[in-house]
N, CA, C and O of each residue as an XYZ file, in Angstrom:
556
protein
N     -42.264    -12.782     28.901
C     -42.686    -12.556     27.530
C     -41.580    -11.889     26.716
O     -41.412    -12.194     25.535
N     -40.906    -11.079     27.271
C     -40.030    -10.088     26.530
C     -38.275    -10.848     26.279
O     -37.259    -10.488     25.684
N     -38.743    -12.247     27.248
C     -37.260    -12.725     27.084
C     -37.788    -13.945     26.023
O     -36.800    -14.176     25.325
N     -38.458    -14.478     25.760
C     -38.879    -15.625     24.936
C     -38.812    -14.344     23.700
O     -37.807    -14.471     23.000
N     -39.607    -13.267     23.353
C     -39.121    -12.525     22.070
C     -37.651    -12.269     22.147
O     -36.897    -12.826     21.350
N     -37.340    -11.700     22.789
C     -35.712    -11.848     22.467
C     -35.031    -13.048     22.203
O     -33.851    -12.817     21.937
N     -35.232    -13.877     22.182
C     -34.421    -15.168     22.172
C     -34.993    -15.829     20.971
O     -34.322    -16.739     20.484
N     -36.510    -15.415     20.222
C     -36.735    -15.459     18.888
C     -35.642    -14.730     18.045
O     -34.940    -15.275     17.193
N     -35.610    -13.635     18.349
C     -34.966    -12.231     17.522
C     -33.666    -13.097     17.536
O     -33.228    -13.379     16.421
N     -32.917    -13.607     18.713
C     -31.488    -14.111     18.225
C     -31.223    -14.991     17.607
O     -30.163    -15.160     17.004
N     -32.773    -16.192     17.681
C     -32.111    -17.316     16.794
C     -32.023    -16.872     15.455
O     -31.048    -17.166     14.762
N     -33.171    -16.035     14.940
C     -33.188    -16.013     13.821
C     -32.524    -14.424     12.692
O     -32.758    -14.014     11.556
N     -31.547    -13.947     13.970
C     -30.297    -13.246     13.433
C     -29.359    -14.364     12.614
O     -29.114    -15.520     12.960
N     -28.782    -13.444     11.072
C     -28.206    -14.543     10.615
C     -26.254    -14.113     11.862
O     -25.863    -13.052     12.350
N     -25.911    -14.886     11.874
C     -24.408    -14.467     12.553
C     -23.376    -14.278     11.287
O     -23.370    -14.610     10.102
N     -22.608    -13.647     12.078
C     -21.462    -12.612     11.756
C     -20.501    -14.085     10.858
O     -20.183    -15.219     11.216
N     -20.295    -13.201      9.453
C     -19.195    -14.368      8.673
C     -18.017    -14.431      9.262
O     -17.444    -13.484      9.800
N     -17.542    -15.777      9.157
C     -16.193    -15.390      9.908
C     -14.928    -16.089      9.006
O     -15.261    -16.919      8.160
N     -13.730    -15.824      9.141
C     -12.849    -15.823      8.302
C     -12.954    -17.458      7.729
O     -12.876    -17.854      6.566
N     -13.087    -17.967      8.550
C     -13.029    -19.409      7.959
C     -14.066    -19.727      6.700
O     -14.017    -20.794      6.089
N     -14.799    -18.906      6.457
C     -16.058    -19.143      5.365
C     -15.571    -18.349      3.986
O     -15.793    -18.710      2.831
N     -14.863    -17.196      4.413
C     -14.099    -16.831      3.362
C     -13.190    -17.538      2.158
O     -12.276    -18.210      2.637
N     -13.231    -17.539      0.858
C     -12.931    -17.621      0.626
C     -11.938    -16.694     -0.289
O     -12.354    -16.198     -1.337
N     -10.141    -16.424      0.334
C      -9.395    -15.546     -0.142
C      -9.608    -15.179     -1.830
O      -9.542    -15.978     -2.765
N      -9.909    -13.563     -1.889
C     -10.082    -13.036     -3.164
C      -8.945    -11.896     -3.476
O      -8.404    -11.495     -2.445
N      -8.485    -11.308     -4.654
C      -7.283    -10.504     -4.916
C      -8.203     -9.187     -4.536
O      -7.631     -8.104     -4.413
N      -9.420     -9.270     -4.377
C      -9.796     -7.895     -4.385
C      -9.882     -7.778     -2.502
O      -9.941     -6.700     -1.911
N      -9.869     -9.104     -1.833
C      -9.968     -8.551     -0.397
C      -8.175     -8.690      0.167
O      -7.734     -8.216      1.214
N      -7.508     -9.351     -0.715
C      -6.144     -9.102     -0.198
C      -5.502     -7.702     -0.684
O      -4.499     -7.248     -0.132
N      -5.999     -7.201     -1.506
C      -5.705     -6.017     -2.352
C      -6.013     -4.873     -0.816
O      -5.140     -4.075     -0.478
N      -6.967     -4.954     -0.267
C      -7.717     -4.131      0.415
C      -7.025     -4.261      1.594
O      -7.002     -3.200      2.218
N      -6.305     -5.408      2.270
C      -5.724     -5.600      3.562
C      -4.484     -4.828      3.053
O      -4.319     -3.695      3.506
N      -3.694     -5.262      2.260
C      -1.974     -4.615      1.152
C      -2.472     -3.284      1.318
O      -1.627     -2.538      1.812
N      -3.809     -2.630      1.009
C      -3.987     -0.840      0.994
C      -3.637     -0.537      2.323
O      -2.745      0.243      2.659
N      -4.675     -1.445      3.369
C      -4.345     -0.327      4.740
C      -2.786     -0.898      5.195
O      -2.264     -0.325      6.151
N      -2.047     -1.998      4.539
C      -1.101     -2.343      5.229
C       0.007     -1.269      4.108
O       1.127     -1.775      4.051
N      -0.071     -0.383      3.539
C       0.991      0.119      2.767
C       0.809      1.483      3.457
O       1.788      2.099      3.875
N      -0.300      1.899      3.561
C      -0.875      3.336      4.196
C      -0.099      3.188      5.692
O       0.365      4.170      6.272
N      -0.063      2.496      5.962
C       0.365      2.417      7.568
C       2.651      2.418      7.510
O       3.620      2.750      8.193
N       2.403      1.980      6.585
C       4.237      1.657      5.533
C       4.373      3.231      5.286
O       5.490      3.746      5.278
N       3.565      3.756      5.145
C       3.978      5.481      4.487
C       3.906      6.183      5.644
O       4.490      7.267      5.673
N       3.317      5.806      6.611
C       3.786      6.890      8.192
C       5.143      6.749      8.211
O       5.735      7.765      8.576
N       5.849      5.772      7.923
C       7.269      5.397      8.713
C       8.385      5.846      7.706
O       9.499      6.265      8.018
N       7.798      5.655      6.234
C       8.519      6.615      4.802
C       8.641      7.593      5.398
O       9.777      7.839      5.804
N       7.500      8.594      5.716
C       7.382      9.857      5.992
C       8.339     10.051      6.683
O       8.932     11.089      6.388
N       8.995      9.173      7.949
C       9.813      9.351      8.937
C      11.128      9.436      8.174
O      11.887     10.308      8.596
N      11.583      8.675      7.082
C      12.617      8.557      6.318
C      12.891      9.959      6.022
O      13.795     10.504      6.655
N      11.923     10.937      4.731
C      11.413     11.918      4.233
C      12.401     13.017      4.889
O      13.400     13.630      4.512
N      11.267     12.925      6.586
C      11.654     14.017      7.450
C      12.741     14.015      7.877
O      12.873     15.061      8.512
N      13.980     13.215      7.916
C      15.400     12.636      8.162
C      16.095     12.990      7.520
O      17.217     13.402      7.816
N      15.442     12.898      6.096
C      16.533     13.353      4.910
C      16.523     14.834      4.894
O      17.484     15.548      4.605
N      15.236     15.253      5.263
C      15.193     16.904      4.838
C      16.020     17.282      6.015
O      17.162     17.660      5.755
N      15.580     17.242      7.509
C      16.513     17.518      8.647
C      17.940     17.497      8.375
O      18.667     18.487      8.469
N      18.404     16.054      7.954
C      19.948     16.267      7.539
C      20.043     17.060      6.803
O      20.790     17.834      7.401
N      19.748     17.692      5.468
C      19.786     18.757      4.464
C      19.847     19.402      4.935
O      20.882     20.025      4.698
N      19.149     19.891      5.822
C      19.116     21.888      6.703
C      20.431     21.690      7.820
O      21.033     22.627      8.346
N      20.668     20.437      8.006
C      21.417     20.703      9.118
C      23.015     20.960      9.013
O      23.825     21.399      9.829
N      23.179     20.347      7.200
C      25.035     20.415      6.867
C      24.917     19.035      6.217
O      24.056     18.173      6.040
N      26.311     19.269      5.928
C      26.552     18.219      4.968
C      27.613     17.070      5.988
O      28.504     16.496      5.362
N      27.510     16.828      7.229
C      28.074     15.525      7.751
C      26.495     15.246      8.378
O      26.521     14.171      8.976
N      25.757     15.585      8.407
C      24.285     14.883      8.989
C      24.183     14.520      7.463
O      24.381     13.338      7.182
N      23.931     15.293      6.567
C      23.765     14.695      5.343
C      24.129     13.633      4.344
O      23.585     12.767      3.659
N      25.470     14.190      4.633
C      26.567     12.494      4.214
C      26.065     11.082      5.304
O      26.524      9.972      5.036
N      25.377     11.204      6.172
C      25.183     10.316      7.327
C      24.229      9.679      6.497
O      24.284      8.539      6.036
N      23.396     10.491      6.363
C      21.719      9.851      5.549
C      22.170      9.076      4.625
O      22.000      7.859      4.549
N      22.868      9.894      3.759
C      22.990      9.718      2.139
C      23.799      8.141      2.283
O      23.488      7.340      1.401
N      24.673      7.723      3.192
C      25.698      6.615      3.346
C      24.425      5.498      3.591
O      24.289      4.462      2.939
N      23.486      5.984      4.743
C      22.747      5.041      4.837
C      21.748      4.354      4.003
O      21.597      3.133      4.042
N      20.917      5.316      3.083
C      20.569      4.829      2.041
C      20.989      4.341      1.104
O      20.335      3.545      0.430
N      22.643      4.839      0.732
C      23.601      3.612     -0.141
C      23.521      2.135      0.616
O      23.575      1.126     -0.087
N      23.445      2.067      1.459
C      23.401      0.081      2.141
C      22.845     -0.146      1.327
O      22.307      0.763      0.695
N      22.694     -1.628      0.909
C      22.056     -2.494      1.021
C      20.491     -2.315      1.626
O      19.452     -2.136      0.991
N      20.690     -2.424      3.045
C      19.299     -2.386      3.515
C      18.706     -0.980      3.510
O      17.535     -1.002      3.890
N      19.101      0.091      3.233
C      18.926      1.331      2.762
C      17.950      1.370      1.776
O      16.819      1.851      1.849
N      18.681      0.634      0.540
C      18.206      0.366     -0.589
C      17.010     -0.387     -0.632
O      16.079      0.091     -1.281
N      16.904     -1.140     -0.239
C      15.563     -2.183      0.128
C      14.513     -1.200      0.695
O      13.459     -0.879      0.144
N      14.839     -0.906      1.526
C      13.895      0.376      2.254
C      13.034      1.171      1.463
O      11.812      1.319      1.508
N      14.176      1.804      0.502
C      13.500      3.262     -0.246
C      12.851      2.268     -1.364
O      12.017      2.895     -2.018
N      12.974      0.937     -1.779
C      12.235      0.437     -2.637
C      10.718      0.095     -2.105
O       9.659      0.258     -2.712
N      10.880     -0.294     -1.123
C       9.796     -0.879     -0.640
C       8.643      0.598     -0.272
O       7.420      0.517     -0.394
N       9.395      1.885      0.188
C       8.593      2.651      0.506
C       8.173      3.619     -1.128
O       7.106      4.201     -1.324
N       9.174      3.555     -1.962
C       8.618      3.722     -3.368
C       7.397      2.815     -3.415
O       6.314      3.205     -2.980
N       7.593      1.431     -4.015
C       6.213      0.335     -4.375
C       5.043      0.827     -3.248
O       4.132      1.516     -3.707
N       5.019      0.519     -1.838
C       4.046      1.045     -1.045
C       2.955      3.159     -1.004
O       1.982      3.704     -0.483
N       3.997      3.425     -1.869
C       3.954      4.431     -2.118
C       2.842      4.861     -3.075
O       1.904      5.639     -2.901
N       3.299      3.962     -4.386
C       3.078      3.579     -5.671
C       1.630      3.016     -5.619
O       0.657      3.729     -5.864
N       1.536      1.723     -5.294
C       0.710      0.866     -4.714
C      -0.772      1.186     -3.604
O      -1.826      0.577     -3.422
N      -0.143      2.519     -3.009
C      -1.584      2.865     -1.913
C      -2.105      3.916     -3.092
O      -3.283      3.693     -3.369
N      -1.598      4.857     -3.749
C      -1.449      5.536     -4.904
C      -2.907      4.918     -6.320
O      -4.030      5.273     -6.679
N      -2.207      4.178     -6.552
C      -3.335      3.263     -7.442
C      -4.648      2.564     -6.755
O      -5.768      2.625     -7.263
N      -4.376      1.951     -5.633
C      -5.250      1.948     -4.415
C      -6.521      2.749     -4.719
O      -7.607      2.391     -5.173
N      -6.054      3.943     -4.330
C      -6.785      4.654     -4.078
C      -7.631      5.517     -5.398
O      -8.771      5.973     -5.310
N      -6.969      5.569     -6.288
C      -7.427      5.846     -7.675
C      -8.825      4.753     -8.119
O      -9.976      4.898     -8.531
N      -7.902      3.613     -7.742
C      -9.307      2.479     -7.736
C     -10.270      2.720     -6.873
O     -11.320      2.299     -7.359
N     -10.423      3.144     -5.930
C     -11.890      3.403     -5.350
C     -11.998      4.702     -5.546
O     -12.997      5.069     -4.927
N     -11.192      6.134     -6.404
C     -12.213      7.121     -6.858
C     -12.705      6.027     -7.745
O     -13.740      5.816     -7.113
N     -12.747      5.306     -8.571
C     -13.912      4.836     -9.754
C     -14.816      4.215     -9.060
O     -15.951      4.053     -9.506
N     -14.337      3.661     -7.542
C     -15.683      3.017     -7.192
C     -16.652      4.372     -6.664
O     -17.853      4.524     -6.888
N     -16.159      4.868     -6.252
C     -17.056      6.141     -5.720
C     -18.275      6.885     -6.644
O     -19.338      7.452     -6.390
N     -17.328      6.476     -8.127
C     -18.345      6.773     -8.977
C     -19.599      6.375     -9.566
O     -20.501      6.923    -10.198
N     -19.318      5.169     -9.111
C     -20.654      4.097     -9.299
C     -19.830      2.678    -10.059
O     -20.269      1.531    -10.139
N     -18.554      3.200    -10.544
C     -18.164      2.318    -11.921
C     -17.355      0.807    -11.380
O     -17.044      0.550    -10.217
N     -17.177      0.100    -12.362
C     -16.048     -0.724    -11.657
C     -16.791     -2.061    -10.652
O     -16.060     -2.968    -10.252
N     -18.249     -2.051    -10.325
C     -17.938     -2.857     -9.381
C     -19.045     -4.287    -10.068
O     -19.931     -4.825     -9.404
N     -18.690     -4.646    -11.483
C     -19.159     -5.636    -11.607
C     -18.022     -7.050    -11.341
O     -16.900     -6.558    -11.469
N     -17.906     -8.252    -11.096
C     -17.015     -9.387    -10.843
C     -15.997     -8.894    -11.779
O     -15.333     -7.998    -11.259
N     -15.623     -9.191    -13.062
C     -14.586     -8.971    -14.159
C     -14.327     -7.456    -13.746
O     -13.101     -7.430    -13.856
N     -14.566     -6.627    -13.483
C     -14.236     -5.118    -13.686
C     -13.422     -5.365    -12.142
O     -12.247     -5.036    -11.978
N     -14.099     -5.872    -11.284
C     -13.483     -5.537    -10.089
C     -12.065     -6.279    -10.039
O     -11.111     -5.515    -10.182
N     -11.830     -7.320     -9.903
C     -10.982     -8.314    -10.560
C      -9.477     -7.597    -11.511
O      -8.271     -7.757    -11.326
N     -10.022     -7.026    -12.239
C      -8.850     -6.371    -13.604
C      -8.722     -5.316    -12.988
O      -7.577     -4.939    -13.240
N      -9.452     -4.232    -11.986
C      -9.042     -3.124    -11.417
C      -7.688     -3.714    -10.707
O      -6.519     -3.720    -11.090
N      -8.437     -4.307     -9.284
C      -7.300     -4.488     -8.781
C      -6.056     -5.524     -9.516
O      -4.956     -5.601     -8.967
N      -6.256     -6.047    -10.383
C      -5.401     -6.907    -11.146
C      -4.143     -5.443    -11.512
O      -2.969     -5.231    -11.207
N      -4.924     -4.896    -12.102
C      -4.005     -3.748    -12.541
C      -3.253     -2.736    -11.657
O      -2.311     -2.007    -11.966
N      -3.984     -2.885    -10.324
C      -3.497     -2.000     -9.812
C      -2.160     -2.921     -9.324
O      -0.999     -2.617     -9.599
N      -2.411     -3.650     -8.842
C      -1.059     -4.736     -8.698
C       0.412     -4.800     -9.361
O       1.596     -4.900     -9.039
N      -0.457     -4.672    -10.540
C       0.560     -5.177    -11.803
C       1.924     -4.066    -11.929
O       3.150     -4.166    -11.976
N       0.481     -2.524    -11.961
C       0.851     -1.534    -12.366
C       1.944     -1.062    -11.126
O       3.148     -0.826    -11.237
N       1.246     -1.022    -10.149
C       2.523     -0.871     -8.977
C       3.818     -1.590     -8.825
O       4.748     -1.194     -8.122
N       3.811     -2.302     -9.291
C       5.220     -3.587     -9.347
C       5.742     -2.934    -10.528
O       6.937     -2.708    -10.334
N       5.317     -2.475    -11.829
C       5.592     -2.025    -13.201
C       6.126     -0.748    -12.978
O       7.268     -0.540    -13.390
N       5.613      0.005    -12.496
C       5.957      1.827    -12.206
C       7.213      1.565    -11.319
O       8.218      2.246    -11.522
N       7.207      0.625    -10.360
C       8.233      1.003     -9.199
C       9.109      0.362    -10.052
O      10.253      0.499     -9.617
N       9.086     -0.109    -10.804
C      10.533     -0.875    -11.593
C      10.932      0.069    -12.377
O      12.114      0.320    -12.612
N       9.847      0.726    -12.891
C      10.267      1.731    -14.289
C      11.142      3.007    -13.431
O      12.259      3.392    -13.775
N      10.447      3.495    -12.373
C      10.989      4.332    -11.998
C      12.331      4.179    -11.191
O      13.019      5.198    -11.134
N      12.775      3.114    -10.593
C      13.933      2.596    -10.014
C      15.058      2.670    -11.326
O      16.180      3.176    -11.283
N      14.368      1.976    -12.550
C      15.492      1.883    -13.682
C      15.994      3.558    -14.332
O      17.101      3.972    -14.674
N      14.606      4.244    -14.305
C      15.100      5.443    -14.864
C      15.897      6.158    -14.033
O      16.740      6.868    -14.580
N      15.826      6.147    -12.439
C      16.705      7.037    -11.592
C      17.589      6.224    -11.543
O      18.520      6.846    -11.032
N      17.980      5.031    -11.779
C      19.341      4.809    -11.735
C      19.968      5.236    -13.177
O      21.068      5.785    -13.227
N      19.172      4.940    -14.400
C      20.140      5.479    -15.476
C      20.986      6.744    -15.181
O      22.163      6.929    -15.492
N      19.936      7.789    -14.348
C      19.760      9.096    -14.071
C      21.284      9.186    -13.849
O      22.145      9.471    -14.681
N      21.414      8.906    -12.657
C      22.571      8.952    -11.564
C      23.544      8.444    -12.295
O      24.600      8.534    -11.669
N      23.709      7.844    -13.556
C      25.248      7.504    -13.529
C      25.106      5.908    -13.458
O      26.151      5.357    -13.802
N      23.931      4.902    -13.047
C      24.494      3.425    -12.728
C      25.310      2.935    -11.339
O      24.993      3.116    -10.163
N      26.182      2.421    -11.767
C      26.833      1.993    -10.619
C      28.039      2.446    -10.299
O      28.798      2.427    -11.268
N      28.518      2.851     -9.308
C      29.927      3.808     -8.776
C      30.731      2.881     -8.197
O      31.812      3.216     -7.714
């Protein structure tokens, strides 16, 4: 008796969606880009703690850092961990409004993360251009 009810109960569980039924939205790729930038800022952090270490330690650990972030791939680096930076940043600003109740009709949700997108690509440019004016340009 108890296995014929169970075997009611399963047919008529609906089953688990699975990726193939999905259809890709900016607000669920937005959400994979959050935990995949959050996980990008453990390894910044590692940058962070490198630079400060060389600082306390003298100025040939320091010149070491400082050479390496002049590369090329240096450069790419601190951009990418700026935007990821930037980007989990707004992230997360977007769900304080969801927390609030606000934000979660189709169009609202949509232009949040639209913006948060936008805005992260926009800030990390603005701020790349102003610290380079900063510095002088190019040496």
């Amino acid at each position: 008796m108890a296995d014929a009810k169970e075997a009611r109960l399963q047919a008529t569980r609906p089953l688990s969606p699975h990726l193939s039924i999905y259809r890709p939205m900016l607000t669920m790729m937005m959400s994979i880009v959050h935990r995949i930038t959050g996980a990008a800022l453990y390894f910044g952090m590692l940058l962070l703690a490198w630079w400060l270490v060389a600082a306390a330690l003298g100025p040939n650990a320091y010149g070491r850092v400082q050479w390496f972030m002049g590369t090329l791939i240096g450069r790419v680096i601190l951009l990418g961990f700026t935007w990821a930076l930037i980007h989990h940043l707004l992230g997360g600003i977007r769900h304080l409004i969801w927390d609030t109740g606000r934000g979660f009709g189709p169009s609202e949700r949509e232009w949040l993360t639209l913006a948060g997108l936008v805005g992260s690509i926009g800030l990390t440019a603005l701020l790349w251009i102003v610290g380079y004016l900063m510095t002088g340009g190019v040496r």
